[in-house]
N, C-alpha and C positions, 0 to 999 in steps of 0.2 A: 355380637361375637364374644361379650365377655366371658358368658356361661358355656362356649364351647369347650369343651377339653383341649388342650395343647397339642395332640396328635392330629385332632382331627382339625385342626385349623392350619396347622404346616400340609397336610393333604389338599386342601382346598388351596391354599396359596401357590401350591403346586399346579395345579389344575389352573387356575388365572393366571398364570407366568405362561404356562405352558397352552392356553386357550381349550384347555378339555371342557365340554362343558354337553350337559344332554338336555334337547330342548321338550318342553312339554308343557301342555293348557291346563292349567288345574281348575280352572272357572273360565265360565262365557258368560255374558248378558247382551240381549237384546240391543240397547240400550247402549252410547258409548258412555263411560266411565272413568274420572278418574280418581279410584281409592286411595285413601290412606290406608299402610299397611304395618302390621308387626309382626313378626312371629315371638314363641312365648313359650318354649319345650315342644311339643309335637303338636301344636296349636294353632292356627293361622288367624290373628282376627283382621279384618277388613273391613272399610265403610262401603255401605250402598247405600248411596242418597242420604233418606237421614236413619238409615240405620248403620248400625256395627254388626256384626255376624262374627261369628269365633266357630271353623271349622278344625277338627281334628285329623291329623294324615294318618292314611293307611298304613301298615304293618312295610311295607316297600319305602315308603318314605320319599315316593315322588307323587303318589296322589294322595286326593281330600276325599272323605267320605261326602256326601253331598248334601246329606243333611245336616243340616248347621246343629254341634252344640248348644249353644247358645245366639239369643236375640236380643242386641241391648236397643232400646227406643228412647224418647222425649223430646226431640228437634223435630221444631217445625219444618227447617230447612235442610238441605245438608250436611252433613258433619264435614268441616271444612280437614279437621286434626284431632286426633288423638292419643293417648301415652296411656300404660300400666303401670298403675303403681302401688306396692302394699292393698293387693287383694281387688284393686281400683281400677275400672275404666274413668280417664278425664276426660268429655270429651267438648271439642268444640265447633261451635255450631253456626252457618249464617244466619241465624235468626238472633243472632248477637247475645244466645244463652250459653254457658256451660253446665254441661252436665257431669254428672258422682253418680256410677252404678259402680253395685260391688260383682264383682263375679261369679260369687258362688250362690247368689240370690237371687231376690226378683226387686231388691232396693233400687232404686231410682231416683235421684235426686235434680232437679233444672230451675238455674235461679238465671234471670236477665244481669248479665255482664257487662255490655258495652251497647252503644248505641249503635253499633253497626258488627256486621260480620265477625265474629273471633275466627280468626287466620290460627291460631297456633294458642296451644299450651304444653307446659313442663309441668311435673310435681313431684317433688322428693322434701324426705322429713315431716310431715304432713303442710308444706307448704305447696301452693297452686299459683301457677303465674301465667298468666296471659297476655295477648296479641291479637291488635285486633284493626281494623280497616280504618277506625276514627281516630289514627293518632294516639292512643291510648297503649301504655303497658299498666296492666292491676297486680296485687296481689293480695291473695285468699286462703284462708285458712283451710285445711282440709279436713278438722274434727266433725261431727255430725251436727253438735250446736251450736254450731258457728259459721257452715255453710250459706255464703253471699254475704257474709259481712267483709267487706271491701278495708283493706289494711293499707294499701299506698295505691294512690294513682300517678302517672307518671306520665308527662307530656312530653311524648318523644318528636311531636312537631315531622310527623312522618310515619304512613301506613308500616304495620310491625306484620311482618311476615313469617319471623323465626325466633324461637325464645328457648330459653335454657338455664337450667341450674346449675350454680357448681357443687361440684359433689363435697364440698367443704359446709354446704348450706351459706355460706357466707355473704353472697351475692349470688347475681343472672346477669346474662346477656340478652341484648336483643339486639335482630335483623333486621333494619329496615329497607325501602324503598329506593332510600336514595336518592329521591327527587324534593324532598321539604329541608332536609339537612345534609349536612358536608360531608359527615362520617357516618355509612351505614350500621358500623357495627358500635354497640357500646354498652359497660361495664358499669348496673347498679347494684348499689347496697342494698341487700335482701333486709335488713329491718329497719332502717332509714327512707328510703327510696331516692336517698341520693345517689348524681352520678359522681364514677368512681377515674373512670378512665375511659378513652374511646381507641380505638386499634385502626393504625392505618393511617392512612391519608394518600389525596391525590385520586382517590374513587372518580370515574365518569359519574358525569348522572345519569339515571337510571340503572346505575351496578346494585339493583336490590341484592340482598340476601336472601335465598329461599331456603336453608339452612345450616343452622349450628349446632354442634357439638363437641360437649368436653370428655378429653380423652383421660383427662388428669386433674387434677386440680389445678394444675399449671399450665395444659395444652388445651388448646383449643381446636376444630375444624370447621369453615366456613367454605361454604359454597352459593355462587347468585349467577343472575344474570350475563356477566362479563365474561361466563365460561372459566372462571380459576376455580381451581380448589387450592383454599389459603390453611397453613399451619401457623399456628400460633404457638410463641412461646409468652407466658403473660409474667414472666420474669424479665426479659430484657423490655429495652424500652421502648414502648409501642405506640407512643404521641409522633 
């Protein structure tokens, strides 16, 4: 929403107070699915299996032309998650690779990341951070000669579901499971990989996070399991 213009976001908030809303299928498949999804200016990219596909809306701006744009590939498996960033698809994959395709090419990049499934990446500043099923948060440079050299690893002693930069580049957060440690949610140092802080307490187990995001440098939003959607403020005190 941040790239919307201001008019047209008081319109839409109007419309969700207000419950207006027009339904329509812009894709089927065979097959049940469930994609990751972005949009990106008139753009749609979504995963199918293990590809990404980038379709473009029609001139009405409630359908897709059908032919895809673009086709990003190199998972083996599924593309569990993926982000744009600086011209970049991240994506990541149960075959426990991430992948670096640029967009406007046919560059392709897949280096093995973790021993099991990547659940989720972030990437801002040319920094890459990952999540992934073995307990594991990484983080990964995002220059071309330096692609899979592994910068911190970080033992979060519990599957990482959700992960995030702050827009300050100064640290990430990560969503865990909930079930290996006490506090799913917690706050490390982006060139250290120490932790910083953990937010909350008193989680059920099993209250995974399935995702975060920062609104601010200071705000945060978290969503899991438990059915909340939590705000954060990462100025008061959150131990």
């Amino acid at each position: 929403m941040a790239n919307v213009p201001v008019k047209e976001r008081v319109k839409v908030s109007q419309n969700w107070r207000l419950g207006r809303c027009r339904e329509g299928i812009l894709l089927k498949w065979r097959c049940s699915q469930m994609p990751w999804m972005q949009l990106e200016g008139d753009s749609l990219y979504i995963s199918q299996a293990n590809f990404i596909l980038a379709y473009q809306f029609r001139p009405d701006g409630a359908s897709l032309n059908r032919r895809p744009l673009g086709v990003f590939a190199g998972h083996d498996e599924d593309v569990c998650h993926f982000v744009l960033a600086n011209s970049h698809i991240i994506s990541a994959g149960g075959d426990g690779k991430i992948g670096v395709h640029k967009i406007h090419s046919t560059f392709t990049v897949k280096y093995s990341a973790h021993e099991q499934e990547v659940n989720c990446v972030d990437c801002r500043g040319g920094i890459i951070v990952s999540g992934s099923r073995d307990r594991t948060a990484k983080v990964w440079p995002l220059a071309s000669g330096r692609l899979g050299q592994c910068l911190h690893t970080i033992q979060t002693e519990d599957r990482v579901w959700s992960i995030a930069i702050s827009p300050l580049l100064s640290s990430f957060v990560t969503g865990t499971a909930c079930c290996g440690h006490f506090s799913p949610l917690r706050i490390w140092d982006l060139n250290s990989g120490q932790l910083m802080m953990h937010l909350g307490s008193d989680f059920p187990p099993g209250a995974g996070v399935l995702d975060v995001m920062y609104e601010s440098p200071s705000t945060l939003l978290s969503c899991g399991y438990d059915t909340y959607v939590r705000y954060w403020d990462l100025r008061a005190s959150v131990r």
